[in-house]
Backbone as JSON, one array per atom type, in Angstrom:
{
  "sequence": "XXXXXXXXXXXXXXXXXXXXXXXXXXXXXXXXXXXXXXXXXXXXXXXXXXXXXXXXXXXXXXXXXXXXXXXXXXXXXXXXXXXXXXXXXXXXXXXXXXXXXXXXXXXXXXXXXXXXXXXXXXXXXXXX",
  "N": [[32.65, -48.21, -150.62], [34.49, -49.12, -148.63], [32.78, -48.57, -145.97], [30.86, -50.91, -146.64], [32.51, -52.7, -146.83], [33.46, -52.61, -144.29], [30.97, -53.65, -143.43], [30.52, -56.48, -143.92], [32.83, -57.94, -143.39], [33.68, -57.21, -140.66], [30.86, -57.01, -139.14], [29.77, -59.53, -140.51], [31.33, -61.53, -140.33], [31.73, -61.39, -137.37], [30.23, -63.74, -136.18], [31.41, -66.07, -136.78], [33.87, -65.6, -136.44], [35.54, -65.51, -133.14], [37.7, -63.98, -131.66], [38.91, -60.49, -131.22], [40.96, -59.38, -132.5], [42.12, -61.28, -134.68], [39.77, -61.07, -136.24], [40.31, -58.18, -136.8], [42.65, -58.98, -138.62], [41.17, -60.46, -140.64], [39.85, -58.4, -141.52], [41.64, -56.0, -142.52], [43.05, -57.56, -144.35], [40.47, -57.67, -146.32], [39.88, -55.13, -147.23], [42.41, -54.32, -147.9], [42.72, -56.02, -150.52], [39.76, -55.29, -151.78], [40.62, -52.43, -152.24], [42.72, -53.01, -154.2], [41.31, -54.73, -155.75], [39.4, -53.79, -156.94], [38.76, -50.48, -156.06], [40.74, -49.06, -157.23], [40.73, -50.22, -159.57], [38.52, -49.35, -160.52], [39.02, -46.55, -160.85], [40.62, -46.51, -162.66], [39.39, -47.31, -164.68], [37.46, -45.25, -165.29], [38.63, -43.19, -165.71], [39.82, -41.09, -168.39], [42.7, -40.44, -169.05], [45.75, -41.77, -168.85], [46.77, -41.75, -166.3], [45.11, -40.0, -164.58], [43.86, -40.11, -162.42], [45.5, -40.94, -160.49], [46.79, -39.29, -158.63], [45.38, -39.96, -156.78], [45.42, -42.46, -155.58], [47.36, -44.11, -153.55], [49.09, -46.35, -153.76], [49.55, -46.32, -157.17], [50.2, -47.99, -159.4], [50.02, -50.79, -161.24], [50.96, -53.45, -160.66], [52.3, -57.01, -159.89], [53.27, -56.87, -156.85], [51.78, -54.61, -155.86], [49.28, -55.34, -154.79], [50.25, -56.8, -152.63], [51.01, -53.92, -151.65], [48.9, -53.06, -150.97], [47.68, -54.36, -149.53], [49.24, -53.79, -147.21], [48.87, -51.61, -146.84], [46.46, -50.89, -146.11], [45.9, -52.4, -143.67], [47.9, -50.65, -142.38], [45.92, -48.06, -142.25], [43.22, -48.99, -141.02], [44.68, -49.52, -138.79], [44.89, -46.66, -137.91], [42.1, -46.33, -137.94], [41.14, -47.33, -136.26], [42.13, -46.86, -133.66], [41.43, -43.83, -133.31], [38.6, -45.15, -133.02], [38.84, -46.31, -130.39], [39.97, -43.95, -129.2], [37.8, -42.51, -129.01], [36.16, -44.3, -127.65], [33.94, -45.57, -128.92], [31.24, -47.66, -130.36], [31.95, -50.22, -133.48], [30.89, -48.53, -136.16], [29.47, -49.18, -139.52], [29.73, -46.61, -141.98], [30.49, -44.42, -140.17], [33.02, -45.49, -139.69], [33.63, -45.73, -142.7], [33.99, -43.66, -142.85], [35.76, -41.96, -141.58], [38.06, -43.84, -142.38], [38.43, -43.31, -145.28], [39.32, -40.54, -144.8], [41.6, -40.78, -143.52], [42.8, -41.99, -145.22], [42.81, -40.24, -147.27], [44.17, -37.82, -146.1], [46.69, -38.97, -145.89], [47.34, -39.3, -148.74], [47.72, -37.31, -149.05], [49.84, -35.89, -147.76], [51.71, -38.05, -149.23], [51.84, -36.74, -151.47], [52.87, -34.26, -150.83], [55.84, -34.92, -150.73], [56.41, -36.07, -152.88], [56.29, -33.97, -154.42], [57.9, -32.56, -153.56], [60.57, -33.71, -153.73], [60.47, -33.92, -156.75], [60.73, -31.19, -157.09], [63.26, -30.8, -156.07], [64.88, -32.33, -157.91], [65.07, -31.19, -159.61], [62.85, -28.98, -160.63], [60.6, -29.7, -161.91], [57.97, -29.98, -160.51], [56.82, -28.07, -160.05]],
  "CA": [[33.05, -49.58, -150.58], [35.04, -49.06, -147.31], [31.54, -49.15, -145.18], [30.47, -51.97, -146.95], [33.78, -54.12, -146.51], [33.35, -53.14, -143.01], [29.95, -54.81, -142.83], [30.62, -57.48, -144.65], [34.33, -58.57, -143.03], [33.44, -57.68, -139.0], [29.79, -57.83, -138.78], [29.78, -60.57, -140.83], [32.1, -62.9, -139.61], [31.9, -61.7, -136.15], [29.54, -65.08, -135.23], [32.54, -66.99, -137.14], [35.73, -64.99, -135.95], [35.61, -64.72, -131.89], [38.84, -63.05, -131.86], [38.87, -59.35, -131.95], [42.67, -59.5, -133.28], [41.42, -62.15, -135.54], [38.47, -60.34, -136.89], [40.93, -57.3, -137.48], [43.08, -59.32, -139.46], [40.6, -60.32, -141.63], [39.01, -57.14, -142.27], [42.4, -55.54, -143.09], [43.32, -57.74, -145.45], [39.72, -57.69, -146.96], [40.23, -53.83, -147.03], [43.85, -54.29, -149.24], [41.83, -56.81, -151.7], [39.24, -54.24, -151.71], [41.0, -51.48, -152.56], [43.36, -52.99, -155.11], [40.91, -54.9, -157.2], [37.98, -53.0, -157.09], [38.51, -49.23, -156.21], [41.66, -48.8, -157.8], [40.9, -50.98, -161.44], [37.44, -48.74, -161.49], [39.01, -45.27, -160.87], [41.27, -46.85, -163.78], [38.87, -47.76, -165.99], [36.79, -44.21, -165.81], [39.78, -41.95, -166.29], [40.02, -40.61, -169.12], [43.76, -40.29, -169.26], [46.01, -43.12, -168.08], [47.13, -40.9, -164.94], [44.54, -39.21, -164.44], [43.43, -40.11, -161.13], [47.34, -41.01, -160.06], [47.08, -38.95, -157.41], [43.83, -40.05, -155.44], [45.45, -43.49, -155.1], [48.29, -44.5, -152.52], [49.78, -47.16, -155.06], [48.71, -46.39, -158.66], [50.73, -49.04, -160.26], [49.58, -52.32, -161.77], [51.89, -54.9, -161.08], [52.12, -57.77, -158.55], [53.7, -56.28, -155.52], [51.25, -53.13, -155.32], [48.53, -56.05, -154.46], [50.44, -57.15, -151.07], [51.38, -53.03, -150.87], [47.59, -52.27, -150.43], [47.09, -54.69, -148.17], [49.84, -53.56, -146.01], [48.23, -49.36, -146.51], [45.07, -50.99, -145.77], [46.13, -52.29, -142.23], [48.35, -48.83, -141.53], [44.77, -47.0, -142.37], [42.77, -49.96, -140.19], [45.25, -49.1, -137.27], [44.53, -45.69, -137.62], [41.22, -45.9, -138.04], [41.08, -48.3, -134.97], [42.58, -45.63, -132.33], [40.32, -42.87, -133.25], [37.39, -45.64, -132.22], [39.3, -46.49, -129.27], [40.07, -42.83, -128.64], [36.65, -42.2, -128.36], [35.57, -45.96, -127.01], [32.68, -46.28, -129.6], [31.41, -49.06, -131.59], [32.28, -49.78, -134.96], [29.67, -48.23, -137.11], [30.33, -48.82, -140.86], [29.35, -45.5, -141.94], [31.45, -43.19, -139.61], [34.41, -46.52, -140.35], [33.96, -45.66, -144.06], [34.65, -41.95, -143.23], [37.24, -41.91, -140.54], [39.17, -44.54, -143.44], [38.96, -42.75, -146.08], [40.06, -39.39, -144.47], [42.53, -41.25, -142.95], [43.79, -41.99, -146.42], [43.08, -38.71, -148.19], [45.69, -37.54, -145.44], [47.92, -40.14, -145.91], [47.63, -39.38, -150.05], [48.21, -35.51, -149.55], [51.17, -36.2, -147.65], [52.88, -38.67, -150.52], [52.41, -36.07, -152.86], [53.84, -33.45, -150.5], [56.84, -35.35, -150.54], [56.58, -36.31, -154.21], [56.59, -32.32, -154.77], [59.43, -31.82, -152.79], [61.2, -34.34, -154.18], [60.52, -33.39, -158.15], [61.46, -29.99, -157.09], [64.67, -30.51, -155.41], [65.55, -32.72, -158.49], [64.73, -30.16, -160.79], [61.82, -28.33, -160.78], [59.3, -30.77, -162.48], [57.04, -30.17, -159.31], [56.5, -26.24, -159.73]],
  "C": [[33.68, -49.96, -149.24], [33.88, -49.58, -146.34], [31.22, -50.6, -145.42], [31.19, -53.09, -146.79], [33.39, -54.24, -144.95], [32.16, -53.73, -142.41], [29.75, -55.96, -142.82], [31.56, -58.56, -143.36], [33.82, -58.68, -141.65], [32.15, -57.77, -139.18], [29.56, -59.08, -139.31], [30.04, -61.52, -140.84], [32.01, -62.86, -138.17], [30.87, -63.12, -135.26], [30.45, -66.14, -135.7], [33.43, -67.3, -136.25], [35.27, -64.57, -134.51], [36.66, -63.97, -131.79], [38.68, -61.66, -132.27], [40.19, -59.31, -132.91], [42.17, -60.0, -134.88], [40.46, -61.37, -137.22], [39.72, -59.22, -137.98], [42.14, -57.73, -138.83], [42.43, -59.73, -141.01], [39.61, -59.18, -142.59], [40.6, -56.19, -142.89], [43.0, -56.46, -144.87], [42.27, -57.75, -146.89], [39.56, -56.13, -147.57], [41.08, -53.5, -148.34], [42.97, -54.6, -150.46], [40.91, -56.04, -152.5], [39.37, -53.24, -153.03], [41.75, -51.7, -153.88], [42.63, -53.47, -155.97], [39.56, -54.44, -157.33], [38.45, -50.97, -157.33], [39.76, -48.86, -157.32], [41.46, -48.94, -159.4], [39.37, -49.73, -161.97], [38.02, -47.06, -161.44], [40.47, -44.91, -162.44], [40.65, -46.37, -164.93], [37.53, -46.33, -165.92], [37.67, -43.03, -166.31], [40.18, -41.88, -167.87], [41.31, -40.44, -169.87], [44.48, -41.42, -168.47], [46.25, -42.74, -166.52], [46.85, -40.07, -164.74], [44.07, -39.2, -162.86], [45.02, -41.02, -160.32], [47.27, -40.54, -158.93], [46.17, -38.82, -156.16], [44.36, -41.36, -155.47], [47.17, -43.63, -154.34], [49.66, -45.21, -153.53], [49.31, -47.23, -156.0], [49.59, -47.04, -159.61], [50.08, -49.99, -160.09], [50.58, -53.44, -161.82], [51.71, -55.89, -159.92], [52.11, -57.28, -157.12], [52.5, -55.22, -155.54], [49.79, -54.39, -155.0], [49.25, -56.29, -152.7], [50.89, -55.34, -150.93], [50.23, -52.21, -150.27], [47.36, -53.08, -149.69], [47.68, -54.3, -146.94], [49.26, -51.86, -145.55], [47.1, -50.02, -145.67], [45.34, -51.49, -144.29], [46.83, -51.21, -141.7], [46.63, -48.53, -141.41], [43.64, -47.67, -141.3], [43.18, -49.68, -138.89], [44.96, -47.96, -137.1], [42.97, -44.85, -137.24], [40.72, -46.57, -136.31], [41.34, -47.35, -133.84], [41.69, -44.62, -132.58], [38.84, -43.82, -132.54], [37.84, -46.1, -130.76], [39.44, -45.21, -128.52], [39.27, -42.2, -128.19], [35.9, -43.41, -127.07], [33.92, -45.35, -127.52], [32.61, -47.5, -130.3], [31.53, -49.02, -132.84], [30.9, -50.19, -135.47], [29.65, -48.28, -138.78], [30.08, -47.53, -141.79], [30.58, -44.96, -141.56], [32.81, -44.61, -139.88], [34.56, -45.79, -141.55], [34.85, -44.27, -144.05], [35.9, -41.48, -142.44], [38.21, -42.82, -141.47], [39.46, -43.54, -144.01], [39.33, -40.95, -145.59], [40.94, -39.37, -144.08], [43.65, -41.22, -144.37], [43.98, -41.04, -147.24], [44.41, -38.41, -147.31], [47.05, -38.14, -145.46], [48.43, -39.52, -147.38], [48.34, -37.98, -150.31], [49.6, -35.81, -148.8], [52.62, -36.93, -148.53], [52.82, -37.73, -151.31], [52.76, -34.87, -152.57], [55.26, -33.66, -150.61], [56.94, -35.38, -151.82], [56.95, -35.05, -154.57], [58.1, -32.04, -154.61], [60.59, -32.34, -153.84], [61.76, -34.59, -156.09], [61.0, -32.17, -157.83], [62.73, -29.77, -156.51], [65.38, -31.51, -156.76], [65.33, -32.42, -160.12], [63.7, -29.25, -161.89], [60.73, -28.68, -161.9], [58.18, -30.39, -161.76], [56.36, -28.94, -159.19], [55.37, -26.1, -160.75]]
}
């Protein structure tokens, strides 16, 4: 879905949106939107258990706020994904976009639940 936002959002508007800035704004927030009512509600609605897939998402709560907190992951992961194409100076391909995102965010996700670990196990070994 990542690839596909990004064909959609920049190739798609780019004869709209001259603005690279611009552009990036609207593909990040199309990104958040994305992510919260699509990937998130279907990795919901196949699980089996209510928190079952809990820990393949960034924000796995359902309430208002986790709508503006994926749009704000989704521009971190956008900026990050942005310097790796800058770091190389290629063009954005949505393809290698989709995969430089979402590895961006697997890393991002293993890190919250390094911390989550830590943090159940220093407050009483829940985490072991």
């Amino acid at each position: 879905m990542i690839g596909a936002s990004c064909f959609f959002f920049y190739w798609g508007l780019s004869a709209y949106i001259s603005s690279w800035l611009d552009q990036m704004f609207v593909l990040g927030m199309g990104l958040g939107i994305v992510t919260d009512l699509l990937t998130n509600n279907v990795l919901r609605f196949i699980s089996s258990d209510d928190k079952e897939y809990y820990p393949y998402m960034m924000i796995p709560g359902k309430k208002y706020w986790t709508f503006f907190a994926n749009i704000l992951y989704a521009y971190l992961l956008l900026f990050l994904t942005i310097c790796v194409y800058r770091l190389f100076k290629m063009n954005v391909k949505p393809i290698f976009f989709g995969i430089v995102y979402t590895a961006f965010d697997y890393l991002l996700i293993k890190v919250k639940d390094y911390f989550v670990h830590l943090m159940q196990k220093k407050q009483g070994g829940k985490g072991e």
